[in-house]
C-alpha positions, -999 to +999 in steps of 0.1 A: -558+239-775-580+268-791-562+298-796-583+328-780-588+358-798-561+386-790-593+415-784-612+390-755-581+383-736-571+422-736-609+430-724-606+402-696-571+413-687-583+452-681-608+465-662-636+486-677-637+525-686-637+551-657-669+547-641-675+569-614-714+566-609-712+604-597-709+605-631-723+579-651-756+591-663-758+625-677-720+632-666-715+657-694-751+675-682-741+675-645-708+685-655-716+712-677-739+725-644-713+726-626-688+748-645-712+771-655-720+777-614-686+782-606-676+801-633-709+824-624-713+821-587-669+827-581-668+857-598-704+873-583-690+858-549-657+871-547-663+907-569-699+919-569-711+906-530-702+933-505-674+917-475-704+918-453-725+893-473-725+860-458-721+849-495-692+869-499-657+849-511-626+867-493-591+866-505-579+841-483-613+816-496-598+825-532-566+811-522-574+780-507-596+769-526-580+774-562-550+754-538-569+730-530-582+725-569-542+726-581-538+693-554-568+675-574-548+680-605-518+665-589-540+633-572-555+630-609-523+629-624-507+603-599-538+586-597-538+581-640-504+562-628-509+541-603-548+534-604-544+526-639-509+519-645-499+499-614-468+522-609-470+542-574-449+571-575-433+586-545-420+615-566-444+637-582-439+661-562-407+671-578-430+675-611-449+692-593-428+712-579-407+719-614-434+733-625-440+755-599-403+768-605-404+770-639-435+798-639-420+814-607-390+825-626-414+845-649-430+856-620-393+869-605-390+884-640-419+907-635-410+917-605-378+927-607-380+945-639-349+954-659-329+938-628-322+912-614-338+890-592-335+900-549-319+871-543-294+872-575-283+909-563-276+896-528-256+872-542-234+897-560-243+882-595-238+904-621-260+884-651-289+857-651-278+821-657-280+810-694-313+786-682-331+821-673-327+835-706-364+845-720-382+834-690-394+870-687-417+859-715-450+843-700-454+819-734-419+809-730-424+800-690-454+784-703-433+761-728-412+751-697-436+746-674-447+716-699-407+707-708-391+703-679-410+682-660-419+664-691-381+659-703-373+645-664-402+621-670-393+607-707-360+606-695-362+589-662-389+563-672-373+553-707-345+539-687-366+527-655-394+509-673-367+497-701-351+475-670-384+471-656-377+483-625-411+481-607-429+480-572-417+485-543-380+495-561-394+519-586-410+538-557-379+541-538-360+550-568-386+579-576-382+590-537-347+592-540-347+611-567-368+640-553-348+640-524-319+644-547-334+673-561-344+689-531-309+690-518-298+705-553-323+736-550-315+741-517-280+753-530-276+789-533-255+784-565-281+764-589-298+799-596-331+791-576-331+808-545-317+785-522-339+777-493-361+808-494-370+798-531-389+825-550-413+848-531-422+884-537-443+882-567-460+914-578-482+907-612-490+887-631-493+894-673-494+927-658-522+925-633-517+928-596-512+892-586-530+903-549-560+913-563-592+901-560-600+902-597-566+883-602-573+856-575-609+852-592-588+844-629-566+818-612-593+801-596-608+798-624-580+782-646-571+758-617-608+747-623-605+744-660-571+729-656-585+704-632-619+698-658-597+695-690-572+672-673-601+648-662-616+647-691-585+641-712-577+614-685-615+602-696-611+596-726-576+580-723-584+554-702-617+546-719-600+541-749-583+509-765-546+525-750-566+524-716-575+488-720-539+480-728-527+505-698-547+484-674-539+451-692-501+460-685-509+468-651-530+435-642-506+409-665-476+429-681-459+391-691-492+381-708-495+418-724-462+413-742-470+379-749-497+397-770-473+414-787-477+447-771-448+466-755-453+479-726-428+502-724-444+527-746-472+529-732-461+530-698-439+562-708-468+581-725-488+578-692-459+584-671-446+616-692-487+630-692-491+624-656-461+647-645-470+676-675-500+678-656-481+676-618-461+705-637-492+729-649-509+721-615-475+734-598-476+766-627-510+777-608-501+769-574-471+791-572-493+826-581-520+811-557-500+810-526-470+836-534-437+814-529-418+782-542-390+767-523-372+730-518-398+723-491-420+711-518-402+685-535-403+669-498-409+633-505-433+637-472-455+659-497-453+628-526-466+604-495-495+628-490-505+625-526-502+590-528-525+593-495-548+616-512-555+587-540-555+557-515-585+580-494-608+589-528-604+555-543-574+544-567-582+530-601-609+554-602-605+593-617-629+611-597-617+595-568-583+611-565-602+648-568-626+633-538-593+623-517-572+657-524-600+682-518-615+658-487-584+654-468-569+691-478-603+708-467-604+683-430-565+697-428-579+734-429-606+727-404-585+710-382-563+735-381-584+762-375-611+742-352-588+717-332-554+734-336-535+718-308-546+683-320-550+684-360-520+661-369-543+631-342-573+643-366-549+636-401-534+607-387-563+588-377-576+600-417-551+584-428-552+547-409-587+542-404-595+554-439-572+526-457-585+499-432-624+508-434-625+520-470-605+496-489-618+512-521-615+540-511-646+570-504-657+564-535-665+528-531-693+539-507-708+549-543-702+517-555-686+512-591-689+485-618 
């Protein structure tokens, strides 16, 4: 029997780069287009249009939307996982909700000055917890908001995909461990607030985190976060690791047959997809002024693993379709049909799977 080549089986095992046709010719034109709108049209929007203009962004526009941008981020990081990996997570929101914890306590630091945090002094502690030492630095929150989640992931997945626990088991494993979590933060003795989380945030680097000049800056970076993390993805998955990444997820037994290891590269994609869960949480928190337990809900890691199933899994842009469609029907729902907005959702969510297999952006078709 012929022996066949090690670089044709590997290309006939994985599936080609990301190929969004949104995207395919002139991406980097189009794409460059569209950051330099947003980046001019937010700013003249939000600071320079008077309130009357029927241009005008308001606060409460600012807020949503950079929102809705920091749940792209998260469907784009779960989406790197499961569309290209083959491993569907039913836990990043705890990543994303680490995160979220790790720059509020900066964000408690600047409120409360000198002190103490509100909910430390009603506790009667007299000192921070040795894990709050230096967060009133913003690099060092920064560092955190990359390490924690991070650390959890490495950690977690060395041992999961070293047993090669997958499928249906790795997803309840993941479940239960945010659940876990949730119930440790909801404890008024782990330092975090308890069930009122962090709230009360005041500035941010020194800037008042309610104004409109402020709101403008964090849209901004969720924008840049979400453009930098789909491009990184890009080029990761288009690249011999992503034809590997795919290989493991289509034929792991043949892939190590190969003589690759999967675990490796498993762990890399795992670990990057919850750093960037983690920064998405970072500018999420500032956006919509608290953190609690509420959002390591394992409801809230179903709707991102919705989000991706509606825009189109094994896709990148279709993730970012998914979070910002079904986030921006949730808002209009709510404000337009009030009384019947969870029928609206749920019917999103049923018919959506059934008549769009690949998802929205297989009306688009892809290669």
């Amino acid at each position: 029997m012929a022996a066949v080549p090690m670089n044709e089986t590997l290309a006939s095992t994985g599936t080609q780069a990301p190929d969004e046709p949104l995207l395919k010719r002139n991406w980097a034109i189009g794409l460059g287009l569209l950051c330099l709108a947003v980046f001019v049209l937010v700013p003249v929007g939000a600071l320079v249009l008077p309130a009357g203009h029927a241009l005008h962004l308001s606060d409460y526009a600012l807020t949503l939307t950079g929102k809705i941008l920091c749940y792209a981020v998260a469907a784009l990081a779960l989406g790197l996982v499961w569309g290209y990996c083959g491993i569907l997570s039913l836990g990043h929101a705890l990543f994303f909700a680490l995160g979220g914890y790790a720059f509020g306590m900066y964000l408690m630091r600047e409120a409360s000055g000198n002190g103490l945090p509100p909910f430390m002094t009603f506790l009667s502690w007299t000192e921070l917890p040795w894990y709050w030492w230096g967060t009133s630095s913003f690099l060092w929150a920064m560092v955190l908001v990359v390490l924690v989640p991070g650390l959890l992931a490495l950690v977690f997945g060395y041992f999961t995909f070293r047993s090669r626990v997958k499928g249906v088991y790795l997803s309840i494993i993941t479940q239960a461990l945010t659940f876990a979590a949730m119930l440790l933060f909801f404890r008024n003795e782990t330092g975090f607030g308890g069930n009122n989380g962090f709230t009360g945030f005041t500035t941010i680097l020194g800037y008042p985190i309610a104004s409109s000049t402020t709101r403008v800056a964090l849209l901004l970076a969720s924008f840049s976060l979400l453009v930098i993390a789909f491009l990184a993805c890009r080029a990761l998955v288009g690249s011999r690791y992503g034809q590997v990444l795919t290989a493991i997820r289509d034929a792991e037994t043949r892939t190590m047959f190969l003589g690759y290891r999967p675990l490796g590269y498993k762990l890399f994609a795992w670990t990057l997809s919850a750093v960037l869960c983690g920064l998405a949480g970072a500018l999420y928190v500032p956006q919509v002024g608290i953190i609690n337990p509420s959002e390591m809900a394992p409801v809230n890691s179903i709707e991102m693993a919705i989000w991706v199933a509606v825009g189109g899994r094994g896709t990148l842009l279709g993730p970012i379709i998914g979070a910002i469609g079904v986030n921006g029907a949730k808002t209009l729902f709510t404000t337009w049909f009030a009384q019947y907005w969870l029928f609206f959702l749920g019917a999103i969510f049923v018919l959506a799977p059934l008549l769009l297999p690949r998802g929205i952006i297989g009306l688009f078709g892809r290669k």
